[in-house]
C-alpha positions as a printed NumPy array, in Angstrom:
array([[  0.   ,   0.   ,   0.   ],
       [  2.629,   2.133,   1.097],
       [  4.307,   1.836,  -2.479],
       [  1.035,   2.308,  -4.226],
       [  0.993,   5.363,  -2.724],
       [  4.345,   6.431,  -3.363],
       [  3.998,   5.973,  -7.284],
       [  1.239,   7.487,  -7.061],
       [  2.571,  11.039,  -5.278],
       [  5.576,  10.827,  -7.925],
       [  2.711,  10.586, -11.076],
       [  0.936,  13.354,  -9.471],
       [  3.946,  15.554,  -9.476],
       [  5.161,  14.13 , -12.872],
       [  1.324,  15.366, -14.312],
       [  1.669,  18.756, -12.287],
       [  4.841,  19.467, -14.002],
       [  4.171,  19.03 , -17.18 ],
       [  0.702,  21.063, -16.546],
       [  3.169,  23.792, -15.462],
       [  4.875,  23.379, -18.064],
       [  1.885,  23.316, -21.339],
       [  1.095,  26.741, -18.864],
       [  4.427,  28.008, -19.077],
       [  5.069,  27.391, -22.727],
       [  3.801,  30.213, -25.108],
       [  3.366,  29.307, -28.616],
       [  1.517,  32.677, -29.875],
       [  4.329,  34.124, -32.235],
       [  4.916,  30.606, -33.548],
       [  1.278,  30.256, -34.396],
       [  0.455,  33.603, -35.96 ],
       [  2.875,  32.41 , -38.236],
       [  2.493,  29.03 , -38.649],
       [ -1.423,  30.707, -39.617],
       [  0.123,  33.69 , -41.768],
       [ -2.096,  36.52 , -40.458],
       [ -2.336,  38.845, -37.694],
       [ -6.224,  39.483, -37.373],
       [ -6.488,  42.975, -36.315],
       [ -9.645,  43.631, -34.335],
       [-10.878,  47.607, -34.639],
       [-13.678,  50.125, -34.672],
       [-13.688,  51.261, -38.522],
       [-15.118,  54.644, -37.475],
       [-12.49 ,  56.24 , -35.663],
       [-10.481,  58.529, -38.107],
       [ -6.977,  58.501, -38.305],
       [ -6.179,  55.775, -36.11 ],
       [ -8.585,  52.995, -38.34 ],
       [-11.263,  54.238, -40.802],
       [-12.325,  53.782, -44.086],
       [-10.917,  55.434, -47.553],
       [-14.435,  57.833, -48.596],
       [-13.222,  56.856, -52.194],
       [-12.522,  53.259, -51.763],
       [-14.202,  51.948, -48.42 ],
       [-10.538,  50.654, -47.975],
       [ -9.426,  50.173, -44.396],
       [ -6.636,  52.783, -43.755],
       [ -5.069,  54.509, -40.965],
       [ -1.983,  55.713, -38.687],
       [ -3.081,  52.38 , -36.573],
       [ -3.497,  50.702, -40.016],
       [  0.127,  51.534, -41.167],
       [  1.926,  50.876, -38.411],
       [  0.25 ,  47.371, -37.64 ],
       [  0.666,  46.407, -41.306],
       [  4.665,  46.994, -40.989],
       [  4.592,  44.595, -37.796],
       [  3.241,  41.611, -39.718],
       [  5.449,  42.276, -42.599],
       [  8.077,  42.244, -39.533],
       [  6.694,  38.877, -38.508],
       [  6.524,  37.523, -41.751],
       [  2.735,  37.57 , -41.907],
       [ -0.241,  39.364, -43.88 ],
       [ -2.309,  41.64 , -41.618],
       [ -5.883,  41.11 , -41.64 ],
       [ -8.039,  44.127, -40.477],
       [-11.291,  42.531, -39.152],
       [-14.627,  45.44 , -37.934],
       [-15.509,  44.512, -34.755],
       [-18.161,  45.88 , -32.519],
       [-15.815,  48.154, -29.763],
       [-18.535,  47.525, -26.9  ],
       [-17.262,  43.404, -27.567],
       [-13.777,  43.882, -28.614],
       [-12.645,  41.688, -25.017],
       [-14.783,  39.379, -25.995],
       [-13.6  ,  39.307, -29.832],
       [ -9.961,  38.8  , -28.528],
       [-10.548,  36.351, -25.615],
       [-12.721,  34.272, -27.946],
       [ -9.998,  33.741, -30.799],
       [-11.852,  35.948, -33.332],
       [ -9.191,  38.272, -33.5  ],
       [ -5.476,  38.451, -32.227],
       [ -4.938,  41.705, -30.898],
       [ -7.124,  44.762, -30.808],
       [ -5.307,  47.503, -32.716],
       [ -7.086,  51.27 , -32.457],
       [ -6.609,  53.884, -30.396],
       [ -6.95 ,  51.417, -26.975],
       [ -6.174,  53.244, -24.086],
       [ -4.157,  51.67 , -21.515],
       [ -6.139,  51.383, -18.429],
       [ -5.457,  49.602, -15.178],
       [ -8.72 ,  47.255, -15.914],
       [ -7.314,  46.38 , -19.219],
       [ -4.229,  45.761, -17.804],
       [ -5.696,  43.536, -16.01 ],
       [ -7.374,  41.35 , -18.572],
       [ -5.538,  41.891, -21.272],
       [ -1.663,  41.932, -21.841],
       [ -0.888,  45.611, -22.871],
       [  2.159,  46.47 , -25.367],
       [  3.848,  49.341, -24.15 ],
       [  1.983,  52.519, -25.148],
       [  3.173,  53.89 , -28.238],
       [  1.086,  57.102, -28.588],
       [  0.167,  59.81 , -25.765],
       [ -3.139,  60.872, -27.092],
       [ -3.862,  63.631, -24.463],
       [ -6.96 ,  65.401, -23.62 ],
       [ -5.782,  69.123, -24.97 ],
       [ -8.097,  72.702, -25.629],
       [ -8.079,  74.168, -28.681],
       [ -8.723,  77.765, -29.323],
       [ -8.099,  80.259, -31.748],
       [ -4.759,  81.933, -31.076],
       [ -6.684,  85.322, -31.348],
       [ -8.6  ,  84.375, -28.815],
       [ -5.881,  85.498, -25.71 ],
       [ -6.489,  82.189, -24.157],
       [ -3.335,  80.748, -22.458],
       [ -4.75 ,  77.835, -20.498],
       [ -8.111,  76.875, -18.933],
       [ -7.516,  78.858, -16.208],
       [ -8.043,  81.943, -18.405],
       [-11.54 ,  80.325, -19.737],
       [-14.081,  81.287, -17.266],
       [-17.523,  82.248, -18.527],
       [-16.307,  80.729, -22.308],
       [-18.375,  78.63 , -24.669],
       [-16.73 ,  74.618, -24.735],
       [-17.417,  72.332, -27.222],
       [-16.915,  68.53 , -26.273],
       [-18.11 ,  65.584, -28.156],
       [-21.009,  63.663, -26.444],
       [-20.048,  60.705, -24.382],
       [-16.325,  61.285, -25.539],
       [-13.745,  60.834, -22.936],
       [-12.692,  64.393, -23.009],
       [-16.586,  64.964, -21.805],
       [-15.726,  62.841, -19.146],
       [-13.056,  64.168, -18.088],
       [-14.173,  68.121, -17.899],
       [-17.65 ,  66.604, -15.987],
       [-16.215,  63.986, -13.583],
       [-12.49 ,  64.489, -12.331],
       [-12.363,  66.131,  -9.375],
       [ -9.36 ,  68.478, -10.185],
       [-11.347,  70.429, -12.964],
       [-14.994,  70.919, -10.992],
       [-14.444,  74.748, -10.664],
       [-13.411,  75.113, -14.35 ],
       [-16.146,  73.105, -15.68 ],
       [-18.38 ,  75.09 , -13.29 ],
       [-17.08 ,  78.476, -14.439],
       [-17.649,  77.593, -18.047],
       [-21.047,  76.763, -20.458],
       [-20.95 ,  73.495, -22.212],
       [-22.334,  72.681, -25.687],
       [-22.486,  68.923, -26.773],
       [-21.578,  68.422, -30.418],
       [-22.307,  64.65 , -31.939],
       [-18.628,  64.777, -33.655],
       [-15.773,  66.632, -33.461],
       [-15.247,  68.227, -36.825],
       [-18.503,  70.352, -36.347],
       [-17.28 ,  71.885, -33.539],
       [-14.421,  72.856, -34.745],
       [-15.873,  74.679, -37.348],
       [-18.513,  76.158, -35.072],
       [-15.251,  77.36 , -33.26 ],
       [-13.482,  78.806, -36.523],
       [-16.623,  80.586, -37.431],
       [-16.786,  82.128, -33.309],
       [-19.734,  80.084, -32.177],
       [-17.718,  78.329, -29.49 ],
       [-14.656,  79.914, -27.396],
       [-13.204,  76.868, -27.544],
       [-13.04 ,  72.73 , -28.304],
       [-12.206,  70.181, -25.892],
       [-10.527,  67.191, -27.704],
       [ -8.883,  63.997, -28.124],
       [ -5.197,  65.451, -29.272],
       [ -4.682,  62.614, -32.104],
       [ -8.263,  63.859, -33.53 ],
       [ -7.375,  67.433, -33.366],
       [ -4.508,  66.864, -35.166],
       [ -5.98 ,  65.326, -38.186],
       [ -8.551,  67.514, -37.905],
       [ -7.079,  70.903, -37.602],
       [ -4.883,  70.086, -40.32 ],
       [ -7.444,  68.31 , -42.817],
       [ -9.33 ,  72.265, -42.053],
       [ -6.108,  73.886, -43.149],
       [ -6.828,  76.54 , -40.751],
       [ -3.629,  77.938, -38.566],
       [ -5.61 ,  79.945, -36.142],
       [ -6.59 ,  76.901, -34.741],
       [ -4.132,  75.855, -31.97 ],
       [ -3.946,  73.556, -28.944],
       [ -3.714,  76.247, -25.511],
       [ -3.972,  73.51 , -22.465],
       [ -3.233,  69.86 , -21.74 ],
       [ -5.453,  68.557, -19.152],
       [ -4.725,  64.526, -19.353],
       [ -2.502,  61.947, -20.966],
       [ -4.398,  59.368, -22.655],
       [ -2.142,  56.505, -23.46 ],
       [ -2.705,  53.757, -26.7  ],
       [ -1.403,  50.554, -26.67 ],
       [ -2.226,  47.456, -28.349],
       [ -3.987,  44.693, -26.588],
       [ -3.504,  41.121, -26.465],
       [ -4.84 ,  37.964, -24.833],
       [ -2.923,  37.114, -21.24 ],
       [ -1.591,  34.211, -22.68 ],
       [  0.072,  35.422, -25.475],
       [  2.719,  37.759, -24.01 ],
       [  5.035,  36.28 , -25.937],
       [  3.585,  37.742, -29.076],
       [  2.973,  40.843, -27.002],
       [  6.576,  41.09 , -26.323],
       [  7.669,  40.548, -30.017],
       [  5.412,  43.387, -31.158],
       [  7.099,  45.683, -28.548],
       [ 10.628,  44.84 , -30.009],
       [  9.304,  45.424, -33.553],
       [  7.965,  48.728, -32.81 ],
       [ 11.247,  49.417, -30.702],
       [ 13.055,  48.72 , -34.261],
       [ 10.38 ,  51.011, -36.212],
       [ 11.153,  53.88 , -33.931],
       [ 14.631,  53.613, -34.278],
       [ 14.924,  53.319, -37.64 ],
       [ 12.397,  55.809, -38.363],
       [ 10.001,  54.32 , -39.79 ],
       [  7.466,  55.289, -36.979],
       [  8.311,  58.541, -37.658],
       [  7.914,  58.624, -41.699],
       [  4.401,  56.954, -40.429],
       [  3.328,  59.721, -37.953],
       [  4.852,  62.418, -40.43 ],
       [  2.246,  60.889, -42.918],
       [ -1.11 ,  61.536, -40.74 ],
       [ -0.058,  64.234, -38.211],
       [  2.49 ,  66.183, -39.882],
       [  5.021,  65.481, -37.518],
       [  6.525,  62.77 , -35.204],
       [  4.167,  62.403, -32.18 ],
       [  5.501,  58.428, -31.143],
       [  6.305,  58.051, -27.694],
       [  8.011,  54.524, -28.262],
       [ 10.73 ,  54.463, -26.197],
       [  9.943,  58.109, -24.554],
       [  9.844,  55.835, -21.237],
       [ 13.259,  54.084, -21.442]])
């Protein structure tokens, strides 16, 4: 009995090793390309990070570009697949997609259930006025007209964090449906000023043409990343080194220089 027993402890531990082990072992980076794709998950509304071409309904993007020089990186095709954004965990933990690529803020939940590549864009939440205007920062805003998107972050922001109560009490608050028509209202004088998602401001103000138009305040960082299941780190971590390599051989910044003008990566800012 007392050998029985023996054998048996030893095959438990032999089976709970090699458990540990199948855990342990990581096998995303081999099977993304043993597959050939890299199934990009993404809100196709959400110009310039992933949208689609007016002309050709062609998936494009600053997202878009830089994902599609990671997969030629990993020696696969990149696949851009619509998803709906309220079920994008869902659509990654369920194998319908392998990453979800498009303008993903890094937050402590989704650090939690996803794995997180490290942020590669610091899309703040800035003001924009006209430079005519006087305005140096929010603090010189009281009694002004602001424009926010409804139920955009930067709404969120001005209505619920504590540190800006007595500015967004000081000031009246219109509620545009997108972003583009309140910046005009704002070139035109209906609005003081617009309170906005940097990375869309950018496009923006420069698809306008209109040089009056210029960010005055900074009120929070916003950080993208790209997000991953928790068990496939190791394709996490081989996406970081690629984009490591794209921002130092410049490509990141002949990619940014496209959209925005100019290079606004933060790859590496951190190191």
């Amino acid at each position: 009995m007392k050998k029985f027993l023996s054998l048996f402890l030893v095959a438990m531990m032999f089976v709970g090793v090699m458990a540990h082990h199948a855990m342990a072992e990581d096998t995303s980076v081999a099977d993304i390309q043993a597959k050939g794709t890299l199934v990009l998950g993404l809100d196709d509304t959400f110009p310039p990070m992933g949208f689609r071409d007016e002309d050709t309904n062609e998936i494009v993007g600053y997202d878009i570009d830089l994902a599609r020089e990671v997969a030629a990186r990993l020696g696969v095709e990149l696949v851009c697949q619509p998803i709906s954004w309220e079920a994008k965990e869902l659509e990654l933990s369920s194998g319908n997609i392998d990453c979800i690529w498009n303008g993903l803020s890094i937050t402590e939940e989704r650090q939690e259930s996803m794995s997180m590549s490290l942020p590669y864009m610091n899309n703040q939440i800035v003001m924009v006025a006209k430079d005519s205007s006087g305005f140096g920062s929010i603090a010189d805003m009281a009694g002004a007209d602001i424009a926010v998107q409804s139920d955009s972050f930067a709404q969120e922001v001005l209505e619920t964090y504590e540190q800006y109560a007595d500015f967004y009490a000081s000031v009246n608050v219109l509620a545009y449906d997108e972003y583009l028509t309140a910046l005009m209202d704002l070139q035109q004088g209906g609005v003081d000023g617009v309170l906005i998602d940097l990375v869309v401001a950018e496009y923006k103000i420069a698809g306008l043409g209109d040089n009056s138009l210029i960010v005055i305040d900074s009120l929070e960082d916003d950080l993208f990343g790209v997000g991953f299941r928790k068990s496939d780190a190791a394709l996490r971590d081989r996406v970081n080194e690629i984009l490591t390599e794209m921002e130092s051989d410049g490509t990141i910044a002949q990619i940014s220089a496209k959209w925005f003008g100019k290079n606004i990566s933060i790859v590496g800012a951190a190191e």
